[in-house]
VOGUKE-731043 format. One line per field, with one value per residue (C-alpha): residue number from 1; x, y, z. Coordinates in Angstrom, 3 decimals. Layout:
REM VOGUKE-731043
k: (NUM ...)
xx: (X ...)
yy: (Y ...)
zz: (Z ...)
//
This chain:
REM VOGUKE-731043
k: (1 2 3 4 5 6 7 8 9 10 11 12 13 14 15 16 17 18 19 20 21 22 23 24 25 26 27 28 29 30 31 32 33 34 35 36 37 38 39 40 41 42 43 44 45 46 47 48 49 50 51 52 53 54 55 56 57 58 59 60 61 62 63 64 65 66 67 68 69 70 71 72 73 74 75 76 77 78 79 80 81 82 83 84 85 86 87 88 89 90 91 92 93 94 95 96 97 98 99 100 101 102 103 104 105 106 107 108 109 110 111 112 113 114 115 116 117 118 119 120 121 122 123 124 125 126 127 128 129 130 131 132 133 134 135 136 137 138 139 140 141 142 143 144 145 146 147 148 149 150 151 152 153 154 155 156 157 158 159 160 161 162 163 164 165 166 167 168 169 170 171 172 173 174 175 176 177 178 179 180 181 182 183 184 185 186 187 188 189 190 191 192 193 194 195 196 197 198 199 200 201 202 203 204 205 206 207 208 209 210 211 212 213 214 215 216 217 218 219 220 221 222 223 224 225 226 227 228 229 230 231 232 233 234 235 236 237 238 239 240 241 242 243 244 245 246 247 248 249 250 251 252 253 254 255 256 257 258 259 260 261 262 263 264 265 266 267 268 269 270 271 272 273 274 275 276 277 278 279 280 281 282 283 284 285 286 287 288 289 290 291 292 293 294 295 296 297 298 299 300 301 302 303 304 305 306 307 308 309 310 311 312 313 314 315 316 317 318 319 320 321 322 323 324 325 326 327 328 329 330 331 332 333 334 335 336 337 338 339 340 341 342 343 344 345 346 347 348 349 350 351 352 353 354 355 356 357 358 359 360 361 362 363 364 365 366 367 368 369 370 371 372 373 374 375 376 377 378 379 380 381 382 383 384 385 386 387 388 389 390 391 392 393 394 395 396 397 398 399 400 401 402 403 404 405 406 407 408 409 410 411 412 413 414 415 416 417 418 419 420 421 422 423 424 425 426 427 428 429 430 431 432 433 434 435 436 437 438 439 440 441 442 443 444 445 446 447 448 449 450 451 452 453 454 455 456 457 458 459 460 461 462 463 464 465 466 467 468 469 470 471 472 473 474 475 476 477 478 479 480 481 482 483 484 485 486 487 488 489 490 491 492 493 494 495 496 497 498 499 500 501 502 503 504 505 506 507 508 509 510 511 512 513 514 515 516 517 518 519 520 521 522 523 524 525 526 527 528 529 530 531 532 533 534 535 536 537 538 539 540 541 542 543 544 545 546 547 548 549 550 551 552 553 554 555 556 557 558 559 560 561 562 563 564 565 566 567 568 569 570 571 572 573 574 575 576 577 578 579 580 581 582 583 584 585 586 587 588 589 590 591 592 593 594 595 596 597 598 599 600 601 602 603 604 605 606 607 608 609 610 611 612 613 614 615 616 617 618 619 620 621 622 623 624 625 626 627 628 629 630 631 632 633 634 635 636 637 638 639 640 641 642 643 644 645 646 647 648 649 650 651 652 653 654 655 656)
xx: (-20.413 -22.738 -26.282 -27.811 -30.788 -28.795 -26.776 -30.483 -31.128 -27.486 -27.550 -31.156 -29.824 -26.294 -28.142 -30.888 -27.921 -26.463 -29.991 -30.395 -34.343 -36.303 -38.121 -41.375 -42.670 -43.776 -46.363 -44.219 -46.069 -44.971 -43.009 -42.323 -38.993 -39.275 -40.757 -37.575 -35.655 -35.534 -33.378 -30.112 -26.336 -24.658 -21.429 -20.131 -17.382 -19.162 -21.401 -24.432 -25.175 -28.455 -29.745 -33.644 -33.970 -31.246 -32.184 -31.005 -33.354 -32.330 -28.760 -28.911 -28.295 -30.089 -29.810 -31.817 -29.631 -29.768 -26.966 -26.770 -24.000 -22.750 -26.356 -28.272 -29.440 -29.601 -26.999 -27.590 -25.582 -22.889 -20.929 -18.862 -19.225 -18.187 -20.626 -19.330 -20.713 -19.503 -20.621 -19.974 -19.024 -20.192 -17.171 -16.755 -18.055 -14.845 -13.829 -13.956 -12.186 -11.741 -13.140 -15.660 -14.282 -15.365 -15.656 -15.161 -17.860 -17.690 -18.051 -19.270 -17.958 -20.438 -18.500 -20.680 -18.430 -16.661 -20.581 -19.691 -22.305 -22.490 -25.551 -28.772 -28.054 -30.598 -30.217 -33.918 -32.766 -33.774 -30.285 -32.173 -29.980 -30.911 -28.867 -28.764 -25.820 -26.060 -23.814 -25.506 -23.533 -23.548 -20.822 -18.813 -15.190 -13.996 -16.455 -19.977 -22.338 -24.659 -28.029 -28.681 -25.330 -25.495 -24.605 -22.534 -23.099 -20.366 -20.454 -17.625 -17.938 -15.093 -14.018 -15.386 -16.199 -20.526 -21.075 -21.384 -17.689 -18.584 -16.112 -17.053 -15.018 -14.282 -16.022 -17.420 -20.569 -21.744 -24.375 -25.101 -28.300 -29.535 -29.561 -32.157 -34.531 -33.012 -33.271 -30.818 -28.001 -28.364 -24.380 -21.760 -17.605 -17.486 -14.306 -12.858 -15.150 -13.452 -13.460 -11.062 -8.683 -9.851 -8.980 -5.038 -5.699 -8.013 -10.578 -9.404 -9.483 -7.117 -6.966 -6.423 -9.280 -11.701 -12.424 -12.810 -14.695 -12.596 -15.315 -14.925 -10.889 -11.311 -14.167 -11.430 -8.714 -9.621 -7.771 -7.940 -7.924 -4.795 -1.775 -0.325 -0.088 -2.172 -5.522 -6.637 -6.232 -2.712 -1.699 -3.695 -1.091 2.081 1.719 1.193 3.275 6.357 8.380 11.000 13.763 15.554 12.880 10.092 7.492 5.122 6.488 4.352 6.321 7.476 10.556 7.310 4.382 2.063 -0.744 0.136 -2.054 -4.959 -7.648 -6.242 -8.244 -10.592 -13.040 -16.388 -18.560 -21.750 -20.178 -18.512 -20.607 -17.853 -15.344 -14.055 -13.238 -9.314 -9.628 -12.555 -11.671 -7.928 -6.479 -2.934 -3.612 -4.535 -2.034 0.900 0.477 1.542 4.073 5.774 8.630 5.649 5.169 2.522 2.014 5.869 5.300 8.099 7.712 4.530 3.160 2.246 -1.348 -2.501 -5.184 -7.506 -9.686 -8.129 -6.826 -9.539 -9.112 -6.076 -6.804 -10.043 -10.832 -10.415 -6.989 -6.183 -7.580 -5.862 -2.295 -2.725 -3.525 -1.022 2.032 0.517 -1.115 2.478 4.237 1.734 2.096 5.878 5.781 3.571 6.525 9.105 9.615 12.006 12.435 15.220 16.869 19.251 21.275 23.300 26.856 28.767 31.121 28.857 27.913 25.251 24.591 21.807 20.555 18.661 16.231 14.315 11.025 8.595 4.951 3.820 6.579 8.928 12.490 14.943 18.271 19.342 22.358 19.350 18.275 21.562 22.499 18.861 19.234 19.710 20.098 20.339 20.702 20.784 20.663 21.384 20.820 20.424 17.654 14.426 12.883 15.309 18.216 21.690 23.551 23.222 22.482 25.883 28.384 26.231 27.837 26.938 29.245 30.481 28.943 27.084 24.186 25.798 25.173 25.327 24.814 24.479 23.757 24.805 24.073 23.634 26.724 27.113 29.466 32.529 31.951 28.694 27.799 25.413 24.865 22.164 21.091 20.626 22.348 24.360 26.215 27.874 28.025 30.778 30.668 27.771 27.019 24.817 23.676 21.149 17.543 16.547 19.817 20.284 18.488 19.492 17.624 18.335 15.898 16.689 15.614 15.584 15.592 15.053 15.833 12.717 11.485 7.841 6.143 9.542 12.645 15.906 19.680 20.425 22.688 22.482 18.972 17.256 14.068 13.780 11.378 11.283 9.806 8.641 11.141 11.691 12.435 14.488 15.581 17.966 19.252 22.423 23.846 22.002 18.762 15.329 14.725 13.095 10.660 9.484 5.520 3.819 0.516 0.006 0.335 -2.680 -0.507 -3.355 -3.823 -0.212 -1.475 -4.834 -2.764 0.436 -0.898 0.397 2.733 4.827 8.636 10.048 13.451 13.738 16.671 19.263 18.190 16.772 13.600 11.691 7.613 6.345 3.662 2.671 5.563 7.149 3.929 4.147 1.492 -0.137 -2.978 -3.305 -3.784 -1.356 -0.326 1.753 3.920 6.407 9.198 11.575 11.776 13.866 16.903 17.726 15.953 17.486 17.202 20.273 18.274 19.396 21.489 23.000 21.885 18.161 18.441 15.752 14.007 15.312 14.484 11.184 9.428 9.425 10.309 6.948 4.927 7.619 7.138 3.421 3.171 4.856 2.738 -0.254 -1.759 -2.378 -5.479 -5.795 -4.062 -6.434 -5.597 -2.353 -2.696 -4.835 -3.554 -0.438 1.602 2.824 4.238 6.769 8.241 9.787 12.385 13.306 16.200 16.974 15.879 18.094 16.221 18.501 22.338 24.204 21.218 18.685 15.500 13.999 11.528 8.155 8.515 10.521 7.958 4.977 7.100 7.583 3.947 3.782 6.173 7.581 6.333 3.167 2.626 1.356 3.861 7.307 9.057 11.663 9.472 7.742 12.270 11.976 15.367 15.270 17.920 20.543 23.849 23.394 24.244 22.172 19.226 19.734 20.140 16.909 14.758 12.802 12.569 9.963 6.426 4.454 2.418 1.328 -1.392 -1.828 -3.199 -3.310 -5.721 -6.122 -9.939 -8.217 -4.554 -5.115 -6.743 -5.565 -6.122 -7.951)
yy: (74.315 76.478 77.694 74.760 77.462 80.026 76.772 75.957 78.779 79.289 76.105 76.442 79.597 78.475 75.306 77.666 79.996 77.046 76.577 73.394 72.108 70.270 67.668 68.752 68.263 71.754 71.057 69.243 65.938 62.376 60.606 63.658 64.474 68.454 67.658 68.529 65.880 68.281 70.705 69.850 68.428 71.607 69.839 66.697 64.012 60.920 60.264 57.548 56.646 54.807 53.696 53.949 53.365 51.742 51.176 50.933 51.852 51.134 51.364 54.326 54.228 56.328 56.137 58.225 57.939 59.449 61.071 61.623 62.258 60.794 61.886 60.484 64.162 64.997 66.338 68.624 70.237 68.116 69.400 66.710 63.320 60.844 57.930 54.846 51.722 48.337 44.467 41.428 38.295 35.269 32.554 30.950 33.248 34.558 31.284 27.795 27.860 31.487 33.124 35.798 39.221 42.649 45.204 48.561 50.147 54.323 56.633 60.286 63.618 66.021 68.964 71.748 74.628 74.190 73.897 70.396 67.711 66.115 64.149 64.851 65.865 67.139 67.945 67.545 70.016 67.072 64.862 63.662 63.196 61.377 61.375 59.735 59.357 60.831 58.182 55.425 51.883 50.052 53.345 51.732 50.991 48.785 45.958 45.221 45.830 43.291 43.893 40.327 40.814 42.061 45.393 48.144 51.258 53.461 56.947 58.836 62.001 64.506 66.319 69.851 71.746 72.788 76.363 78.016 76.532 73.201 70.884 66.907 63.995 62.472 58.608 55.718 54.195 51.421 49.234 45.316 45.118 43.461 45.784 44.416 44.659 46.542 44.178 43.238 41.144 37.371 36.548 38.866 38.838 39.948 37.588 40.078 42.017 45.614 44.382 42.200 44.609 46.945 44.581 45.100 48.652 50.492 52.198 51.968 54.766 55.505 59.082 59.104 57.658 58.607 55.147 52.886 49.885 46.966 46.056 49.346 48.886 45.328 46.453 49.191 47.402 45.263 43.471 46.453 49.341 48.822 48.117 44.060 42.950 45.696 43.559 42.871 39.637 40.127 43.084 42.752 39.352 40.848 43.380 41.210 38.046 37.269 34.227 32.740 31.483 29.500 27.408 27.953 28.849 31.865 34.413 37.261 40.577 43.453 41.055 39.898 37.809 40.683 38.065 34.105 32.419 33.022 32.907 36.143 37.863 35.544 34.877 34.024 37.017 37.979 40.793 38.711 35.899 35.039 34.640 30.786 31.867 31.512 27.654 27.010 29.202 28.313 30.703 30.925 34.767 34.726 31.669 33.301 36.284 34.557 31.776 33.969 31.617 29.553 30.233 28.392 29.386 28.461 25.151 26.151 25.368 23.800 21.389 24.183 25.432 27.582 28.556 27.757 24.929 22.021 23.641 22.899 18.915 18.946 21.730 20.744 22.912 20.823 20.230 23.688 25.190 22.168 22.812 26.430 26.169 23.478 25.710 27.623 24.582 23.019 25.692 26.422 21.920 22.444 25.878 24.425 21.142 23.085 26.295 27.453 28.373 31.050 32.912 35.351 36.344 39.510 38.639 40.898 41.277 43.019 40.808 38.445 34.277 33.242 29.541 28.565 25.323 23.726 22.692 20.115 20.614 19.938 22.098 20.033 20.586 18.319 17.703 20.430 17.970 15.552 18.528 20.480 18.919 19.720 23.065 25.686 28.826 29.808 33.348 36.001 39.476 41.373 45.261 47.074 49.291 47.928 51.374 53.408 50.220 51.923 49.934 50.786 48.691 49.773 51.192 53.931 57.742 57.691 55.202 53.769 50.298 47.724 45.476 41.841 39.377 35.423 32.426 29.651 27.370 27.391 25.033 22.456 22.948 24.298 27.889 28.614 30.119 27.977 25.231 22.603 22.253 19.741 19.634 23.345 25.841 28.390 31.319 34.410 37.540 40.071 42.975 44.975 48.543 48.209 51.784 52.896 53.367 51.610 51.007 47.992 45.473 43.668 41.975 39.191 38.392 34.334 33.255 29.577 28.430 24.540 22.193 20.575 18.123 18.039 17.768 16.320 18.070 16.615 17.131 20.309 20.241 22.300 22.791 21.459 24.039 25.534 27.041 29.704 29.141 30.798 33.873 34.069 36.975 36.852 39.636 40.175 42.956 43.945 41.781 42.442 44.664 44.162 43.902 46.491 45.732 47.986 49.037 46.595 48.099 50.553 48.044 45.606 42.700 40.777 43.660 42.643 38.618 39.774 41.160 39.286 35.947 33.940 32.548 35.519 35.364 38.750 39.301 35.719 35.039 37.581 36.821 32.880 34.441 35.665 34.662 36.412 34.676 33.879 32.718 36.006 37.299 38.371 38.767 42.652 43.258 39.278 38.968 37.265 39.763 39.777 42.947 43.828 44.748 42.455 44.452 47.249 45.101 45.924 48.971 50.847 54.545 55.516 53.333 50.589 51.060 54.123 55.785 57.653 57.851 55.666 56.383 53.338 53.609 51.585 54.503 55.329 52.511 50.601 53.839 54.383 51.100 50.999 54.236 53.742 50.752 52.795 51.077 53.071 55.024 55.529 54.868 52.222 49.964 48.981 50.988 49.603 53.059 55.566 54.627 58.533 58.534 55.638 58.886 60.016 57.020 57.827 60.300 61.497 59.696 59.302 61.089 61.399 60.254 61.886 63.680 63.372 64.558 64.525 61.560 62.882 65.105 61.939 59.809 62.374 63.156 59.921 60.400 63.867 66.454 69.162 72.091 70.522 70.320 74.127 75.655 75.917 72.863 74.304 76.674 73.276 72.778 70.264 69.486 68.919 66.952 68.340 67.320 63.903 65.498 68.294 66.191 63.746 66.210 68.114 65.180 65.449 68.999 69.049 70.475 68.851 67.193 70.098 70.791 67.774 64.775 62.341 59.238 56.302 57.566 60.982 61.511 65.615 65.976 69.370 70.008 73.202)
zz: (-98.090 -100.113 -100.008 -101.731 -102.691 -104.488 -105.956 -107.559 -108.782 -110.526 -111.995 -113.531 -115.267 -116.427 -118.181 -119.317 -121.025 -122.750 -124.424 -123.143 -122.012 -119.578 -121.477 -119.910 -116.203 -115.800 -113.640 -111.282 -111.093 -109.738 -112.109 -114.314 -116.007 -114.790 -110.990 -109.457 -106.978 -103.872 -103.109 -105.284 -103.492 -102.242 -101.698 -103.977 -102.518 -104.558 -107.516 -107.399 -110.543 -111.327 -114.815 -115.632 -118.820 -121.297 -125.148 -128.850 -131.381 -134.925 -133.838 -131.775 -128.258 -125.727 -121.821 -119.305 -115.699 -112.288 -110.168 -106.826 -104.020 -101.439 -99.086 -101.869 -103.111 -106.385 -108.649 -110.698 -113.613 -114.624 -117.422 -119.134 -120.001 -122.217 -123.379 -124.522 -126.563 -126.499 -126.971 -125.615 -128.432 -126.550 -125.886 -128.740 -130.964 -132.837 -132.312 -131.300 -127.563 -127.549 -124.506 -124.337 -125.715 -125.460 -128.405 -128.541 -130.707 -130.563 -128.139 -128.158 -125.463 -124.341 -123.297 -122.264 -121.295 -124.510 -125.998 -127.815 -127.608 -130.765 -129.443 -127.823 -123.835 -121.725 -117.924 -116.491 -113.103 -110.624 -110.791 -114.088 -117.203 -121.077 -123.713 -127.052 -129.339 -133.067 -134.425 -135.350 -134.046 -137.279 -138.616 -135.988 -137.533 -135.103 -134.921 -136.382 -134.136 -133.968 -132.323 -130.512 -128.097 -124.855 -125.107 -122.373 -122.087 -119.926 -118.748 -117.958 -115.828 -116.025 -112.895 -114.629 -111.828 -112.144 -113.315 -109.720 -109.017 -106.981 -107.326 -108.746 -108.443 -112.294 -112.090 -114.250 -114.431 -116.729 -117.431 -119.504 -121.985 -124.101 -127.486 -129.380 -125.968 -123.110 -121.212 -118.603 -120.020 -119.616 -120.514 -119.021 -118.835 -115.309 -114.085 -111.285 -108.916 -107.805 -104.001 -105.004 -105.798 -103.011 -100.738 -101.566 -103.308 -100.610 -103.015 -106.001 -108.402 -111.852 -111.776 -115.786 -116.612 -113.518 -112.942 -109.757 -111.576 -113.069 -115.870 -117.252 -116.929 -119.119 -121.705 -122.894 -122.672 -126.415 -128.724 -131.859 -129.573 -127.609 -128.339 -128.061 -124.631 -123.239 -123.712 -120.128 -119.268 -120.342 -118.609 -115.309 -114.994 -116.106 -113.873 -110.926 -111.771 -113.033 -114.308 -112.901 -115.153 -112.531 -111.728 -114.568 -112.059 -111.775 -109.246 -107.984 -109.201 -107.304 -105.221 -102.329 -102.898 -104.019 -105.149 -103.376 -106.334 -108.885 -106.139 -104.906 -107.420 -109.057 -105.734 -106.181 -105.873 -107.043 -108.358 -110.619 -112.245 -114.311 -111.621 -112.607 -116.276 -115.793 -115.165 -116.940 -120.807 -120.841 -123.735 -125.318 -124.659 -120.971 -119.932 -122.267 -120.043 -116.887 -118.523 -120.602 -121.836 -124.280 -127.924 -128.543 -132.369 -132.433 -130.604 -127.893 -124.195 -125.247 -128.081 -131.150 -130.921 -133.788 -131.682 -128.618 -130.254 -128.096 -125.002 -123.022 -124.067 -121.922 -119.317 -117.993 -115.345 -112.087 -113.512 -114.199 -110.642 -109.178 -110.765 -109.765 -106.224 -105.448 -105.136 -102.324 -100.758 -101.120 -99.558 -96.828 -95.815 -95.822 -93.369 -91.026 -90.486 -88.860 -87.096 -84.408 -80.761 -80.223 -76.972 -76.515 -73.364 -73.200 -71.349 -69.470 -72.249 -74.112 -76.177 -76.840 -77.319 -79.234 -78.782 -81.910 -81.263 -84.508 -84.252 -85.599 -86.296 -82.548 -81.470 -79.943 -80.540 -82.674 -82.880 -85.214 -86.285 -88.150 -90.555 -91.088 -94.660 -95.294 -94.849 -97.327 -94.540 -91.134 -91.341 -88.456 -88.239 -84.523 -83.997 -80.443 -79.288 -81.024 -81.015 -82.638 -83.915 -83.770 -85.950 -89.326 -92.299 -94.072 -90.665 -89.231 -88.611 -85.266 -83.975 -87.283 -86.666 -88.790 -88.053 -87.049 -89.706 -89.487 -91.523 -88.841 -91.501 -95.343 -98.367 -95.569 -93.767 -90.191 -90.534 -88.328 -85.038 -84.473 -82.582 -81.848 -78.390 -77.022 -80.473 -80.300 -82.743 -80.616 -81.731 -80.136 -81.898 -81.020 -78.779 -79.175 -78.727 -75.767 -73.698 -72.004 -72.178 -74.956 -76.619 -73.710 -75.821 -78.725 -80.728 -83.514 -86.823 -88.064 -91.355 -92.356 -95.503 -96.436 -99.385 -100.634 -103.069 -103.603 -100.207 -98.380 -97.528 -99.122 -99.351 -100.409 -103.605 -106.985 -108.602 -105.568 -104.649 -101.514 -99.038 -96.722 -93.411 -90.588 -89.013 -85.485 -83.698 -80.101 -77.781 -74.778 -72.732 -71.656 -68.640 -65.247 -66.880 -68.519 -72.500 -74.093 -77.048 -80.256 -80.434 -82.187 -82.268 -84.456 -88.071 -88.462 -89.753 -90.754 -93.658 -94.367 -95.015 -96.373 -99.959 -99.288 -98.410 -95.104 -96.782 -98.202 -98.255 -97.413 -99.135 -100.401 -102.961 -101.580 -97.984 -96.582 -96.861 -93.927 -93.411 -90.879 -88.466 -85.171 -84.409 -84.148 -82.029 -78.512 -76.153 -75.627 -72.992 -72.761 -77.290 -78.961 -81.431 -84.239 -85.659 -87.958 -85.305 -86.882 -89.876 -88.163 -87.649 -91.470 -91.903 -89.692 -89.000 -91.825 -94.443 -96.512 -99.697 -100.750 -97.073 -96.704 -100.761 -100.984 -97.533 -96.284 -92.775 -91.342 -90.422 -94.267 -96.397 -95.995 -97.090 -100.164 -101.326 -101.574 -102.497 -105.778 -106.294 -105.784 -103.155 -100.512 -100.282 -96.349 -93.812 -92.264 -94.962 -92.344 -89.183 -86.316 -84.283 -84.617 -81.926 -81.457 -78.448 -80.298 -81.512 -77.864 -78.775 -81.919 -83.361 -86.591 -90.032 -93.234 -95.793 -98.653 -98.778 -95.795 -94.588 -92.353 -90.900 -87.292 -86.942 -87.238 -90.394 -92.236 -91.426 -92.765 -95.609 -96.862 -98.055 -98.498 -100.471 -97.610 -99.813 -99.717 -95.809 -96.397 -93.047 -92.507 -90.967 -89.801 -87.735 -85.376 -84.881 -87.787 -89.134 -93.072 -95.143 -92.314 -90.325 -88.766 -85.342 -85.755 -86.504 -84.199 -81.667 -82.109 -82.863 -79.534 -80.324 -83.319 -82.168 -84.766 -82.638 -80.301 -83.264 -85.582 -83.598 -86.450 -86.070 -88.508 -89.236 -90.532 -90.308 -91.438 -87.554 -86.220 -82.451 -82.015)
//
């Protein structure tokens, strides 16, 4: 950190040298523009902004804001900003049914370094700022500005570093007024608060456009100054939903439930007043974005509508909020009818006999003959050695074996080699590749899968819906010895339900579907807790697909996968703990076809780039991208951990 003295006294003279002046407050007093704020932040990781004073005088905007950091002292020298001006059109102003709208007036860059500032910017030395734009909003070319709307006013800082060097973080502020008062605005378009997307996102922030804050996210995104389909409320839902063709209903995107239903996002908060908009303004432009098989100027999928004057006749708003929230209250009634009760007992043969029982709501078993034509899947999948599975998704090179797969059940038939014994469903898979240590347990994921009409399960045939259920997960050891289970406590799996919804079907469509719930929990220090254990039985050490290509394994995959989504932002966000003495079970990782890497340098790279790690990996007896043999072989071997202790809090920690 620097001396926060000498920081003073630089910045003083580099906004001194730029010609820029104090508007007065020489004498220091209370209240003063010049009485300086204390001694000035002498390092920056966040900037406070606060608006005093907001107004439009004959068309020209001026704002006078404060900035502080993350210890609430002042900042003082920023260097670039950007100042934007937009207004709000009431709903129904552009017209009749049309929703609120924001428009994008002008906006003006004050770039000191490069000494641009086409307006008036003054830097008052006391985390003080005013500026006032030299454009005039009525030369606005995109809409007429109109002096009785409530008005926005945004300010984007650039990352510029200040003149001594210290480093800022690029951010948003904004602020609703009224322009012909400056007064706070009395009507607003704030329909999504930011914690809503924190709360699947972590702390949100779009590099691109320095921003954390959805408002200022949906006042750029305009009709007139984007391109079609990038307004908004249309590409905040295609990016999150889907439609699906085979049954015309809205599916969340990305292949799992990313979002279960509209109240994912639009959640009463103070921080958005506006929050029941989407069932109470129905649109052609913010419905189209989600059903995206209407034209409603063409009249197809839906009765023609030339535009948004009679939606609302239809689509009242208890009806609309009703209709959306019934497929997730549907689904949730039909889960909670059935589940199932599995064991699994390793033979001396070597291999194993799983006894599947089905369950009603009270958890009784029923004769599984009564539901089989109702049934659209039973399916199975058995690995050993829950830890570190060695059975491969595709046949594995160390011993050239597959996971065991099994459809008990199929399109409401019972499949050969299955059974129904005292009404249970019993199946034995073939010999297994039972060892020692941990690789004496198997373990077997079951996915069911039912036909359903409405709120009642029916005869599966073709066209009839279905419905994933709850998965079950069973283990056994080999004949004569105790099972072995995986950690379960280092992923918080109610972070999992808290984006994803309870009633998210993994893998649904090429699998039965797997929703994972208390059923699959298992008791730790007297909690019933569940994990994602079950997830290993597919994504196994060599990865799924075309080998580690795609970082396949478990240890990997999840932080791949939301990692290209951009949602994680720290590693709380899952983890309750790192489980790292899990890694004394575990060998070598598939990190790209027909290579792999030793455990704890896949797993940290599936985040981070090698080069990036700043030391040689090889050096800590890391294997990279190597032989399977020689990976394998060394994976107990890597001294990573002798100096980084990660912890959820900060996973940089480095022991000392």
């Amino acid at each position: 950190m620097m001396n926060a003295h000498k920081t003073k006294i630089a910045l003083l003279l580099a906004a001194g040298a730029l010609g820029l002046s104090a508007c007065g407050g020489s004498d220091g007093s209370d209240g003063n523009p010049g009485n300086p704020g204390g001694e000035p932040a002498g390092a920056i990781k966040e900037l406070h902004f606060s608006f005093d004073n907001t107004r439009i005088n004959d068309g020209v905007t001026a704002v006078e804001f404060s900035v502080t950091n993350e210890e609430d002292k002042p900042v003082v020298g920023l260097q670039k900003m950007r100042f934007y001006a937009e207004q709000l059109l009431p709903e129904g102003a552009s017209g009749a049914g049309n929703s609120s709208q924001w428009e994008y007036l002008l906006d003006e860059t004050c770039d000191l370094p490069a000494q641009k500032c086409p307006g008036t910017f003054v830097d008052h030395k006391n985390g003080r700022y005013s500026y006032t734009f030299k454009a005039n909003l009525a030369e606005s070319t995109r809409a007429t500005y109109k002096a009785e709307l409530a008005q926005r006013l945004v300010i984007r800082n650039y990352n510029t570093p200040l003149p001594d060097g210290t480093a800022v973080p690029g951010t948003t502020a904004l602020i609703d007024f009224m322009g012909d008062s400056g007064a706070d605005a009395y009507y607003t378009r704030k329909i999504v608060a930011t914690e809503s997307c924190n709360a699947c996102h972590g702390d949100v922030q779009e590099a691109g456009h320095m921003t954390g804050d959805v408002n200022f996210c949906a006042s750029c995104h305009t009709p007139g100054r984007v391109s079609d389909g990038k307004e908004f409320n249309v590409f905040i839902h295609d990016i999150h939903f889907e439609l699906d063709a085979a049954d015309n209903k809205i599916k969340p995107a990305f292949g799992v439930a990313a979002l279960e239903n509209c109240q994912s996002c639009h959640v009463e908060k103070e921080a958005a007043p506006d929050w029941a908009n989407w069932s109470r303004i129905p649109t052609a432009q913010s419905c189209g974005s989600c059903h995206t098989n209407i034209d409603f100027a063409a009249g197809k999928g839906h009765s023609q509508q030339v535009d948004n004057s009679n939606c609302v006749a239809c689509h009242n708003s208890d009806w609309t909020a009703e209709l959306h929230s019934a497929q997730g209250m549907a689904a949730k009634a039909l889960v909670a009818k059935l589940g199932m009760n599995g064991a699994l007992k390793g033979n001396d043969d070597n291999t194993a006999t799983l006894s599947l029982a089905i369950t009603d709501a009270a958890g009784t078993a029923v004769d599984a003959t009564s539901l089989i034509s109702k049934i659209q899947r039973i399916e199975t999948i058995t690995n050993v050695g829950p830890n570190f599975p060695i059975m491969g998704y595709n046949p594995s090179p160390g011993n050239g074996q597959k996971k065991v797969t099994k459809d008990l059940v199929k399109a409401g038939a019972l499949q050969s080699g299955v059974t129904v014994v005292d009404g249970k469903l019993v199946f034995t898979t073939p010999v297994l590749p039972f060892g020692s240590g941990d690789a004496n347990t198997a373990f077997t994921f079951i996915g069911l899968e039912m036909c359903v009409s409405g709120s009642e399960f029916v005869d599966c045939a073709t066209g009839v819906a279905t419905q994933t259920m709850k998965a079950e997960l069973v283990h056994a050891a080999k004949a004569g010895e105790t099972a072995n289970f995986r950690h379960i406590d280092s992923v918080n799996f109610a972070s999992c339900q808290g984006c994803h919804g309870e009633t998210f079907d993994i893998h649904k469509g090429y699998h039965a579907g797997f929703i994972m719930s208390d059923q699959l929990g298992r008791d730790v220090n007297g909690k019933l807790t569940v994990g994602v254990d079950a997830c290993v039985a597919c994504h196994t050490p060599d990865g799924t697909y075309a080998g580690g290509a795609n970082k396949g394994a478990f240890e990997m995959k999840l932080h791949v996968v939301h990692g290209k989504e951009a949602v994680i932002n720290n590693c709380s966000q899952c983890h309750n703990d790192f489980n790292l003495d899990a890694f004394k079970a575990k060998g070598a990782l598939a990190t790209s076809a027909g290579k792999y890497t030793t455990p704890i340098t896949a797993t940290c790279t599936s985040c981070h780039a090698p080069e990036s790690i700043g030391h040689g990996l090889t050096n800590m007896g890391a294997i990279v991208d190597g032989d399977y043999v020689e990976a394998n072989q060394a994976a107990q071997q890597e001294t990573c951990l002798f100096c980084h202790k990660p912890t959820v809090a900060d996973h940089k920690v480095v022991k000392m």
